[in-house]
N, CA, C and O atoms as a GROMACS GRO file, in nm:
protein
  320
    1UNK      N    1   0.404   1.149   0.705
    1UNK     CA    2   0.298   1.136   0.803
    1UNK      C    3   0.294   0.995   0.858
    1UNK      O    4   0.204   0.962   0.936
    2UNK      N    5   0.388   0.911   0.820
    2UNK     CA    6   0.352   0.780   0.866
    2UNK      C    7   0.268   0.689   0.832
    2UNK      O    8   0.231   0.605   0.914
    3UNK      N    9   0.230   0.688   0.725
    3UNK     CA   10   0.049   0.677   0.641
    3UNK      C   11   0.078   0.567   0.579
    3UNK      O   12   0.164   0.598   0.497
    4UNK      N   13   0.045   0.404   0.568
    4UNK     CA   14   0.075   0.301   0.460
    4UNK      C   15  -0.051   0.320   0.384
    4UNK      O   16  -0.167   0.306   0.422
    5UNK      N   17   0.000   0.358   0.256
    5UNK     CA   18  -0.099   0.388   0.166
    5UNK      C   19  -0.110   0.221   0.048
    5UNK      O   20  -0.020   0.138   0.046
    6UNK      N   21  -0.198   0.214  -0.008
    6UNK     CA   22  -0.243   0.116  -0.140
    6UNK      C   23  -0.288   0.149  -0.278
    6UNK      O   24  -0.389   0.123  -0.343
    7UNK      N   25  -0.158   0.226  -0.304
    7UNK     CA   26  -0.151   0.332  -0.444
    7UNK      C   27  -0.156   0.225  -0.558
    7UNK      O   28  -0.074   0.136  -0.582
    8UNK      N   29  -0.288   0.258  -0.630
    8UNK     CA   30  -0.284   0.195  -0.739
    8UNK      C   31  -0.265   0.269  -0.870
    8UNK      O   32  -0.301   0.386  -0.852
    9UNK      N   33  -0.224   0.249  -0.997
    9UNK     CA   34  -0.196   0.297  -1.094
    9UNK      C   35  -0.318   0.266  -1.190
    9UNK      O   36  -0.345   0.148  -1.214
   10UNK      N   37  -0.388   0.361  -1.240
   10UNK     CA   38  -0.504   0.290  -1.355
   10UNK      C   39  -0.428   0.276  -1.453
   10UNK      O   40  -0.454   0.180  -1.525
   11UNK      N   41  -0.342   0.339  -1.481
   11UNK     CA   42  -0.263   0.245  -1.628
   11UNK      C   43  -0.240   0.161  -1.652
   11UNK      O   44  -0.247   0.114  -1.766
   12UNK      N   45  -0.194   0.097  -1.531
   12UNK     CA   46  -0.142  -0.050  -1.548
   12UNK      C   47  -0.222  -0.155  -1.544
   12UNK      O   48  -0.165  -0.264  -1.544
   13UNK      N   49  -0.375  -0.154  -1.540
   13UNK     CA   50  -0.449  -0.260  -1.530
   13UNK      C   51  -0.575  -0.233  -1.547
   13UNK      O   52  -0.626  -0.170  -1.454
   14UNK      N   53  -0.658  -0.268  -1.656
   14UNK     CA   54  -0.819  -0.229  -1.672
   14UNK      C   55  -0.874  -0.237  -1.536
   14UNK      O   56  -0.931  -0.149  -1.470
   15UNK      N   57  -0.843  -0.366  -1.504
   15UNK     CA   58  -0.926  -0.366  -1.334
   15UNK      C   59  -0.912  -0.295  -1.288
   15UNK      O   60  -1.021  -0.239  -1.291
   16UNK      N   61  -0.798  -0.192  -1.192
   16UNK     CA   62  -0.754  -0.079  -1.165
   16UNK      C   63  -0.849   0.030  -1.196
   16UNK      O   64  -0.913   0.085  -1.107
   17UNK      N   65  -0.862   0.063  -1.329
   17UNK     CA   66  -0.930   0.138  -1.383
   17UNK      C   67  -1.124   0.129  -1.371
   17UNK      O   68  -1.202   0.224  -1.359
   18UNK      N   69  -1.146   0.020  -1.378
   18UNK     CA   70  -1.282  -0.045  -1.333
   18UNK      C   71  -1.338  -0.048  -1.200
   18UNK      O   72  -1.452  -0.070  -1.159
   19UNK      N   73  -1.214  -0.016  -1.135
   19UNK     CA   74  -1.266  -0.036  -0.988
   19UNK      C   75  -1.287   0.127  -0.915
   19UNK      O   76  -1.367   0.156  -0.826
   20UNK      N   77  -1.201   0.204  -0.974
   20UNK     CA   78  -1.187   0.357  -0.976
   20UNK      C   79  -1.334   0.418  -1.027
   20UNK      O   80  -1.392   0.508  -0.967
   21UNK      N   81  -1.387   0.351  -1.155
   21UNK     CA   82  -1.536   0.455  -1.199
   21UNK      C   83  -1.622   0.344  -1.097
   21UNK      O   84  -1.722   0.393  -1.042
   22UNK      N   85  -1.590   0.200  -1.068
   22UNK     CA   86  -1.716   0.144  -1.006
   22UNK      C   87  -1.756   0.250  -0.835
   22UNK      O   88  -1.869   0.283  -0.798
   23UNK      N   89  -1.623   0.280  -0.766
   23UNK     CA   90  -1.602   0.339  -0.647
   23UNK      C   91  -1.620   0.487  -0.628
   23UNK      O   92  -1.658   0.540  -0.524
   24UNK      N   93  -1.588   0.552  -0.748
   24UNK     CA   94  -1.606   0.641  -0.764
   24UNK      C   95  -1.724   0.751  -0.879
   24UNK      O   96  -1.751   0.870  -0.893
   25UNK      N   97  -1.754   0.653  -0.923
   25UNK     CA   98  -1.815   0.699  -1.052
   25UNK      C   99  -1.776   0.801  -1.199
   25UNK      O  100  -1.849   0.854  -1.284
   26UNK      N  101  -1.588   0.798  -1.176
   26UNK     CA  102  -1.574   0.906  -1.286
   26UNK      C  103  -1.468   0.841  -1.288
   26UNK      O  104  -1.425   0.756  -1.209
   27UNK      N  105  -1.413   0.894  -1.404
   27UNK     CA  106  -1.244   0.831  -1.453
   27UNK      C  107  -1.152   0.938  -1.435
   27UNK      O  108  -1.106   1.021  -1.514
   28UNK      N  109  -1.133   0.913  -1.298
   28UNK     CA  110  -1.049   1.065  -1.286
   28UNK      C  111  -0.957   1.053  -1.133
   28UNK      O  112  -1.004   1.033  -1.021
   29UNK      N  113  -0.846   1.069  -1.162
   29UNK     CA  114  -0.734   1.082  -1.050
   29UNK      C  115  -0.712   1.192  -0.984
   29UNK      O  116  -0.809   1.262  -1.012
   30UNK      N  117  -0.633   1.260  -0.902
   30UNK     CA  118  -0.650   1.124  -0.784
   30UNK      C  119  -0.786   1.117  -0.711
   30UNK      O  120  -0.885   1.190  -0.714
   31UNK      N  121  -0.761   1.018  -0.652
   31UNK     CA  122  -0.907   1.015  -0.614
   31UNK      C  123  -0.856   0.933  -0.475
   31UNK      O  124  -0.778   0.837  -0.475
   32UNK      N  125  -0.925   1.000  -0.347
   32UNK     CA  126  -0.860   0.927  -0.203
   32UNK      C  127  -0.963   0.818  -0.166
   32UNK      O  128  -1.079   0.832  -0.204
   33UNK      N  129  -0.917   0.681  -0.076
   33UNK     CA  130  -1.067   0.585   0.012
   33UNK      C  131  -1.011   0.618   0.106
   33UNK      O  132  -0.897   0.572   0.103
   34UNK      N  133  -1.036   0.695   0.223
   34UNK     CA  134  -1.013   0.627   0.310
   34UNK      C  135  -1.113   0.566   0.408
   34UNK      O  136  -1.194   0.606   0.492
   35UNK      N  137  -1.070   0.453   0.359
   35UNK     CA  138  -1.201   0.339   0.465
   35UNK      C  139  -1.197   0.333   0.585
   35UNK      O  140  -1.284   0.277   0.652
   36UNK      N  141  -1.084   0.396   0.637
   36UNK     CA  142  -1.096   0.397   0.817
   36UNK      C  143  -1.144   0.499   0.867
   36UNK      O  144  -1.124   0.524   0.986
   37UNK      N  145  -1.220   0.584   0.786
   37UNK     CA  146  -1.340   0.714   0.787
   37UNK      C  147  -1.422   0.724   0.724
   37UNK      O  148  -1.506   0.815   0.714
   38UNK      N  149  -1.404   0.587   0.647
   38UNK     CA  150  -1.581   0.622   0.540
   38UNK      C  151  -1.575   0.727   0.448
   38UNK      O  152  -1.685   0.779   0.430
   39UNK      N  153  -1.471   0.784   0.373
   39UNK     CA  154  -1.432   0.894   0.328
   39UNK      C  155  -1.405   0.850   0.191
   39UNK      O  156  -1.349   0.747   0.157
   40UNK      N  157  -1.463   0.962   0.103
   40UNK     CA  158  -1.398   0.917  -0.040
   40UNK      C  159  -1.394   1.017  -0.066
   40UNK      O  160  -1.460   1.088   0.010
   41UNK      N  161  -1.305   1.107  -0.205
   41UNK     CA  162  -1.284   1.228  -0.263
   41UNK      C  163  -1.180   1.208  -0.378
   41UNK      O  164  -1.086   1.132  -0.399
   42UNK      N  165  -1.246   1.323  -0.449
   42UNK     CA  166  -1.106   1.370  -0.544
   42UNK      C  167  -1.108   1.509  -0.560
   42UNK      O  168  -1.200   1.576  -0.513
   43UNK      N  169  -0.977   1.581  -0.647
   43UNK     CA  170  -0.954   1.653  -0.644
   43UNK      C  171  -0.811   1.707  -0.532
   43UNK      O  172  -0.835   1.733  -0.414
   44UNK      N  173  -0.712   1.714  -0.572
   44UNK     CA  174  -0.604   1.713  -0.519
   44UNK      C  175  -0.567   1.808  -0.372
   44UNK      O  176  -0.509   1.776  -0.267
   45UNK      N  177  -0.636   1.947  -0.423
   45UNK     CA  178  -0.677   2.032  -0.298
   45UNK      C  179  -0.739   2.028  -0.177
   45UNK      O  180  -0.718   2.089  -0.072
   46UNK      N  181  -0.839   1.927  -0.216
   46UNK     CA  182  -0.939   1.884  -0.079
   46UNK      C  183  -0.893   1.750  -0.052
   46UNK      O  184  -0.942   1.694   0.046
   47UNK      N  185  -0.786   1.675  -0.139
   47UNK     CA  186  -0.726   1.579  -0.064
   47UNK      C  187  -0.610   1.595   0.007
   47UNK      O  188  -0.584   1.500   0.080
   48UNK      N  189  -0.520   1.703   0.006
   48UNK     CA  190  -0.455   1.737   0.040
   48UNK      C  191  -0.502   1.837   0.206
   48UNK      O  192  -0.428   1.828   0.304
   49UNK      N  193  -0.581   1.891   0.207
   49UNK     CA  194  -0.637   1.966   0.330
   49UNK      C  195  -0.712   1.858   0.377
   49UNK      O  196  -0.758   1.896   0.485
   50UNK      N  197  -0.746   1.756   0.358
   50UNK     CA  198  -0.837   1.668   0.431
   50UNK      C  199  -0.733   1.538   0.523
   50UNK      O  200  -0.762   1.468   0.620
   51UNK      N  201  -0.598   1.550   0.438
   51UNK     CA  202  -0.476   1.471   0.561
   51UNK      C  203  -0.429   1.536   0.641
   51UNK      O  204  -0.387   1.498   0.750
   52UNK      N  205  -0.427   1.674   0.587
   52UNK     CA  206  -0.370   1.772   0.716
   52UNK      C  207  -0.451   1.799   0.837
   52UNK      O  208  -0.407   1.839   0.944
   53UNK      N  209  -0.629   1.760   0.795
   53UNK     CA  210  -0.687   1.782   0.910
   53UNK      C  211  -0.663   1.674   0.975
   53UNK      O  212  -0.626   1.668   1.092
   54UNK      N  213  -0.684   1.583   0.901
   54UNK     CA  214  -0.692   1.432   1.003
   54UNK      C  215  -0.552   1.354   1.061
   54UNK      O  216  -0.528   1.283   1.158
   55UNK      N  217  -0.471   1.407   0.947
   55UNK     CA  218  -0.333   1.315   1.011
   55UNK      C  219  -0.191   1.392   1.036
   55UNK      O  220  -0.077   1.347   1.046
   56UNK      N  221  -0.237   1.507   1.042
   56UNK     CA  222  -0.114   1.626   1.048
   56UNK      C  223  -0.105   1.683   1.194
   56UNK      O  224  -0.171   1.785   1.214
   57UNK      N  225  -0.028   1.629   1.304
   57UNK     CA  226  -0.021   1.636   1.432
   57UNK      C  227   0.048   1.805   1.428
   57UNK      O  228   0.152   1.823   1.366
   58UNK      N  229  -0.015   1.909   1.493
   58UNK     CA  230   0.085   2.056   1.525
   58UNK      C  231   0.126   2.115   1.395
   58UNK      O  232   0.081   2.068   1.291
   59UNK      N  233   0.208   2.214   1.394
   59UNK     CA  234   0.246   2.295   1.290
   59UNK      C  235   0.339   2.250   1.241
   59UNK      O  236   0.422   2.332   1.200
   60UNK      N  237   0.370   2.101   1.221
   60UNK     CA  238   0.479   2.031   1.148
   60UNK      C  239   0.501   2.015   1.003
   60UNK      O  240   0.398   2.013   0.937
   61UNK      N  241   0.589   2.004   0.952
   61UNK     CA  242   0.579   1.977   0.790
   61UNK      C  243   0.617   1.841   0.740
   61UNK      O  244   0.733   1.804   0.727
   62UNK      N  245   0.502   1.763   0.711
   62UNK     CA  246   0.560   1.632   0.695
   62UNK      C  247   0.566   1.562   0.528
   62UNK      O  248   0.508   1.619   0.435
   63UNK      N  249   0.627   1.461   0.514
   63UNK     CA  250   0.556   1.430   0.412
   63UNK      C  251   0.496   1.300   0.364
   63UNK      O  252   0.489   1.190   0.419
   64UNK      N  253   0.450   1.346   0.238
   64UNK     CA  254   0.338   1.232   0.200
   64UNK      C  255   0.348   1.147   0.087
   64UNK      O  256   0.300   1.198  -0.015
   65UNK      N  257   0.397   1.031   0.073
   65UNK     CA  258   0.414   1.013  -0.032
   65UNK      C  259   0.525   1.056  -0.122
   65UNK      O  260   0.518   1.029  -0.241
   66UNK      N  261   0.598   1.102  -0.088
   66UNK     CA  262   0.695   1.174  -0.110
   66UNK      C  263   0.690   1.354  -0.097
   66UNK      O  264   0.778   1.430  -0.058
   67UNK      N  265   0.539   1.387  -0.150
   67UNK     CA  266   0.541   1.528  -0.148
   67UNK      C  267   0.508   1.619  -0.006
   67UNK      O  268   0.416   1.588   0.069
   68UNK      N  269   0.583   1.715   0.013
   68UNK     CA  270   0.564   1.810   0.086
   68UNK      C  271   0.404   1.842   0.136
   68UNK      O  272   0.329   1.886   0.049
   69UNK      N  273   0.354   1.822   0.269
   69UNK     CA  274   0.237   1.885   0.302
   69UNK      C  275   0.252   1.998   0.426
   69UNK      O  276   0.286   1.948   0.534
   70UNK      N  277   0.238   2.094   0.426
   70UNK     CA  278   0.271   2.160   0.501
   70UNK      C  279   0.110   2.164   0.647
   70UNK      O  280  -0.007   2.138   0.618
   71UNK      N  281   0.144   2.191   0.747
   71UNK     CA  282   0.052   2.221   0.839
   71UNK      C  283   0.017   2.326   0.854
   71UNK      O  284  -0.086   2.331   0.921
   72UNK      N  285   0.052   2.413   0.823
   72UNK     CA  286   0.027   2.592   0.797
   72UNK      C  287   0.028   2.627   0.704
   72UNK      O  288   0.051   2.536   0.624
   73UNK      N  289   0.008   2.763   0.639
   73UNK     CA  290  -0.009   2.820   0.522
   73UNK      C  291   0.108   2.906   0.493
   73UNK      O  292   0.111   2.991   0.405
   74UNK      N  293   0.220   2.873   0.588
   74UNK     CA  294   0.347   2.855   0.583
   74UNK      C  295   0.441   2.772   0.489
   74UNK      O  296   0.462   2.651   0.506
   75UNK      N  297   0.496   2.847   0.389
   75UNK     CA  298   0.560   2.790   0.278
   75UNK      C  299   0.697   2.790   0.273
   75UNK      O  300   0.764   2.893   0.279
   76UNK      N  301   0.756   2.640   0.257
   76UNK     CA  302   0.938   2.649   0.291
   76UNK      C  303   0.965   2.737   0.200
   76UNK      O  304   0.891   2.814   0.139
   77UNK      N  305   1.130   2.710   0.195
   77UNK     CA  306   1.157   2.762   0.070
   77UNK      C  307   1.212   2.683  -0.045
   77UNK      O  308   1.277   2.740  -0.133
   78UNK      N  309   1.190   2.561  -0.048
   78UNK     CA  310   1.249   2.431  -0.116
   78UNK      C  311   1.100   2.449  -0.209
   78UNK      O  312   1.115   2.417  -0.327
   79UNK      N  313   0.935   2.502  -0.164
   79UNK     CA  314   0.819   2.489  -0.225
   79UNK      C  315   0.802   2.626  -0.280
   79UNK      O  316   0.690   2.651  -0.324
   80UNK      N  317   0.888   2.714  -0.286
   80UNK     CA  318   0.837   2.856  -0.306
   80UNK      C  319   0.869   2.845  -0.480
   80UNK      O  320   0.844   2.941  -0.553
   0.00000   0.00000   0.00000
């Protein structure tokens, strides 16, 4: 999608981890900011349908991070 993301790891650093329950209030991954919408969430499903609404141009299949997001409910066959 073209997306520069600021993936942090809570393993690797209490702060990391401190800044995740301060922002979020739970100790729990993944968890999305995006601050250029005022947007926060977790739960992988509604983070995943919430880039496709906002940053998924047409019925394209792009990806994210490395993983597959599809724009339809159209499934390759590399995901089947």
């Amino acid at each position: 999608m073209g997306l520069k993301l600021d993936l942090k790891d809570v393993t690797s650093a209490e702060a990391i981890l401190d800044e995740l329950i301060e922002k979020g209030g739970k100790r729990q991954v993944p968890y999305l900011v995006d601050s250029g919408k005022d947007t926060a969430m977790y739960e992988s499903g509604d983070i995943i349908d919430y880039l496709k609404e906002h940053y998924v141009e047409g019925n394209q299949e792009n990806t994210f991070n490395g993983l597959k997001v599809h724009a339809t409910d159209k499934v390759c066959e590399s995901c089947e």
